[in-house]
C-alpha positions in Angstrom: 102.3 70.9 27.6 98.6 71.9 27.4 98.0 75.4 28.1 94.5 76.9 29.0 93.8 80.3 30.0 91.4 81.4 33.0 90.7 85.0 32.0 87.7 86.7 34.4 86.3 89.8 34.8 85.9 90.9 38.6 84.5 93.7 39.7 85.1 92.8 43.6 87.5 89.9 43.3 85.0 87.3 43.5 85.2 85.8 40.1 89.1 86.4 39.9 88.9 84.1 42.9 87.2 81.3 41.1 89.2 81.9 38.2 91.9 81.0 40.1 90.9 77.9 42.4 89.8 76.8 38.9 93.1 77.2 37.0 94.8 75.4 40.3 93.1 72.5 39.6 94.0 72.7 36.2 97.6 72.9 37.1 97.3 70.0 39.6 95.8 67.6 36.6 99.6 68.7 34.4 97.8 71.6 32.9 99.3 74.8 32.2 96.5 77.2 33.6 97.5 81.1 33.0 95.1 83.3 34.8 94.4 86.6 33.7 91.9 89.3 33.8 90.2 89.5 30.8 91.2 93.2 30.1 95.2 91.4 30.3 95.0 89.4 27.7 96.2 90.5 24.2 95.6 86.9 22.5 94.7 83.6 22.8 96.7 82.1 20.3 99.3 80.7 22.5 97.0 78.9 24.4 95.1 74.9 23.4 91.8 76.4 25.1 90.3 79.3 27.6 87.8 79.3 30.2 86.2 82.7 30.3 83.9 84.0 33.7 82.1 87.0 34.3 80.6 88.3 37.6 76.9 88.8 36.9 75.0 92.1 38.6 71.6 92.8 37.6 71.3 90.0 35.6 74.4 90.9 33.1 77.8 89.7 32.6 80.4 92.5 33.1 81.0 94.5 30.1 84.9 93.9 29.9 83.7 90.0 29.4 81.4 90.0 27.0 83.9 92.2 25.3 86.5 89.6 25.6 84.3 87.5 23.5 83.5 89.6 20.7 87.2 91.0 20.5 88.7 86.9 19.9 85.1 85.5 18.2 87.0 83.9 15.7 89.8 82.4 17.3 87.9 81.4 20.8 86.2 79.2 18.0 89.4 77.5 17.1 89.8 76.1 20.5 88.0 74.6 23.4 85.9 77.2 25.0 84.1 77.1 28.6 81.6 80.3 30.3 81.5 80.6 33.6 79.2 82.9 35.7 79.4 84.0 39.0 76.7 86.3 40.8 73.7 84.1 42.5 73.6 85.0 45.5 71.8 83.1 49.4 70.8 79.8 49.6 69.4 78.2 48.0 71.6 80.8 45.3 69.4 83.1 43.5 68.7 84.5 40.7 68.9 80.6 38.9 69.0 81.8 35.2 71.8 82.6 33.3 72.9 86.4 32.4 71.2 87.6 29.2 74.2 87.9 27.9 75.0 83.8 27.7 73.3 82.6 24.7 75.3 84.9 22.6 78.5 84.7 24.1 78.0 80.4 23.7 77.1 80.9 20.4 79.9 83.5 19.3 82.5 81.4 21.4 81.3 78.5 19.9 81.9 77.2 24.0 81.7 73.9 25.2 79.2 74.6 28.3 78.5 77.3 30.9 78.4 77.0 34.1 76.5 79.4 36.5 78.3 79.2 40.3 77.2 81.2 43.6 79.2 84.3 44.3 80.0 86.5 47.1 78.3 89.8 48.4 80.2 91.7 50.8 79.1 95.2 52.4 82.5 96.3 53.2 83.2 95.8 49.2 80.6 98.1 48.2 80.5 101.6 47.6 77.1 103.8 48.3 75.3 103.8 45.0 76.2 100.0 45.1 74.8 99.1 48.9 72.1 101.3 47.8 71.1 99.0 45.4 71.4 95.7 47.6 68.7 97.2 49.6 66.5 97.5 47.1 66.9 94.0 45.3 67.4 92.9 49.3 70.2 90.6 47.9 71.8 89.0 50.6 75.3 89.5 52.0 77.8 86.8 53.0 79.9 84.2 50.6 78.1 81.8 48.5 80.3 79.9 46.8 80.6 76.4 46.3 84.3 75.4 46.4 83.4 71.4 46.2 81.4 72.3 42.9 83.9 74.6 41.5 86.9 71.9 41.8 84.9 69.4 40.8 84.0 71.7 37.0 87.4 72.3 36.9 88.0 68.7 36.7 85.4 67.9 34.8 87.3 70.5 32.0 90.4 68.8 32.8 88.8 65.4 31.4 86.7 67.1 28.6 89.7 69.0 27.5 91.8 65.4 27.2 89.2 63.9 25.0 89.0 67.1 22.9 92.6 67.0 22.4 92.8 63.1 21.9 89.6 63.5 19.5 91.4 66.2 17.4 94.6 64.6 17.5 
C-alpha cells in the first residue's frame, strides 16, 4: 500500500488540523496517510511521499518546519514532495504571498507544488506578547479556513501522487 506522511508544524493546532483533514482524504482515496508533527518524525524512508505544512506568523514558516526540510534535503528529494502553508488570515485571506521561506524549502525539497490555505486566529489561543501583536498588525480573529479547498488539494495529491507512482513504475 502507498504510504504518505502529513507532518506539520502548529503552533496553535491550526495547521495540525489541516494536516489532518488532509491525510483523511488521503486515507479515504486507499492511501496510507501517517500524520505527524514534524518534530515526531525520525525518517521518511518508510514512506512513497510526504506533504510537509507550516503555520506562517509574520510572514515566516515555523522554524521546526523549515528544519524538517533541511534535516531530510536529500531524501525528501527521492520522493514526492508537497508545501503547505497555513497563516492568511480575513476575507478575502491576507497576507496573499507565500512565506519567505518557500522558495527554498521547494527548491531543497525538490516539491511538487505549495499551496498557501487560510488559517485560524483565535484570542483565547494567544498569550499576551502574542495578542499584543495582533493589535498592532490588526490581523483579524475568527477561523478562515477553507475546508472545500483543502479536500479538494488533498485529492488533487491523491491523483498526482497515482501518476507519479505509475510514471516511475
Amino acid at each position: 500500500m502507498t504510504r504518505i506522511l502529513v507532518t506539520t508544524a502548529s503552533k496553535h493546532g491550526s495547521t495540525r488540523e489541516i494536516g489532518d483533514a488532509i491525510a483523511a482524504v488521503l486515507e479515504s482515496m486507499g492511501i496510507e496517510a501517517i500524520a505527524k508533527d514534524v518534530d515526531q518524525v525520525a525518517t521518511v524512508e518508510d514512506v512513497d511521499g510526504v506533504i510537509v505544512g507550516s503555520g506562517v506568523y509574520a510572514g515566516h514558516w515555523l522554524a521546526s518546519a523549515t528544519a524538517f526540510v533541511d534535516r531530510f534535503q536529500v531524501e525528501l528529494q527521492q520522493r514526492p514532495v508537497w508545501l503547505f502553508s497555513s497563516g492568511p488570515l480575513g476575507d478575502p485571506a491576507r497576507p496573499a504571498e507565500d512565506p519567505a521561506e518557500v522558495p527554498t524549502a521547494m527548491a531543497s525539497s525538490g516539491a511538487l507544488g505549495h499551496r498557501l490555505l487560510a488559517g485560524r486566529l483565535e484570542k483565547t489561543d494567544l498569550g499576551f506578547a502574542e495578542r499584543a501583536i495582533v493589535n498592532v498588525v490588526r490581523a483579524p480573529y475568527g477561523d478562515f479556513r477553507d475546508w472545500p479547498e483543502i479536500r479538494g488539494w488533498a485529492l488533487e495529491i491523491a491523483g498526482t501522487f497515482t501518476r507519479v507512482r505509475a510514471n516511475a513504475g
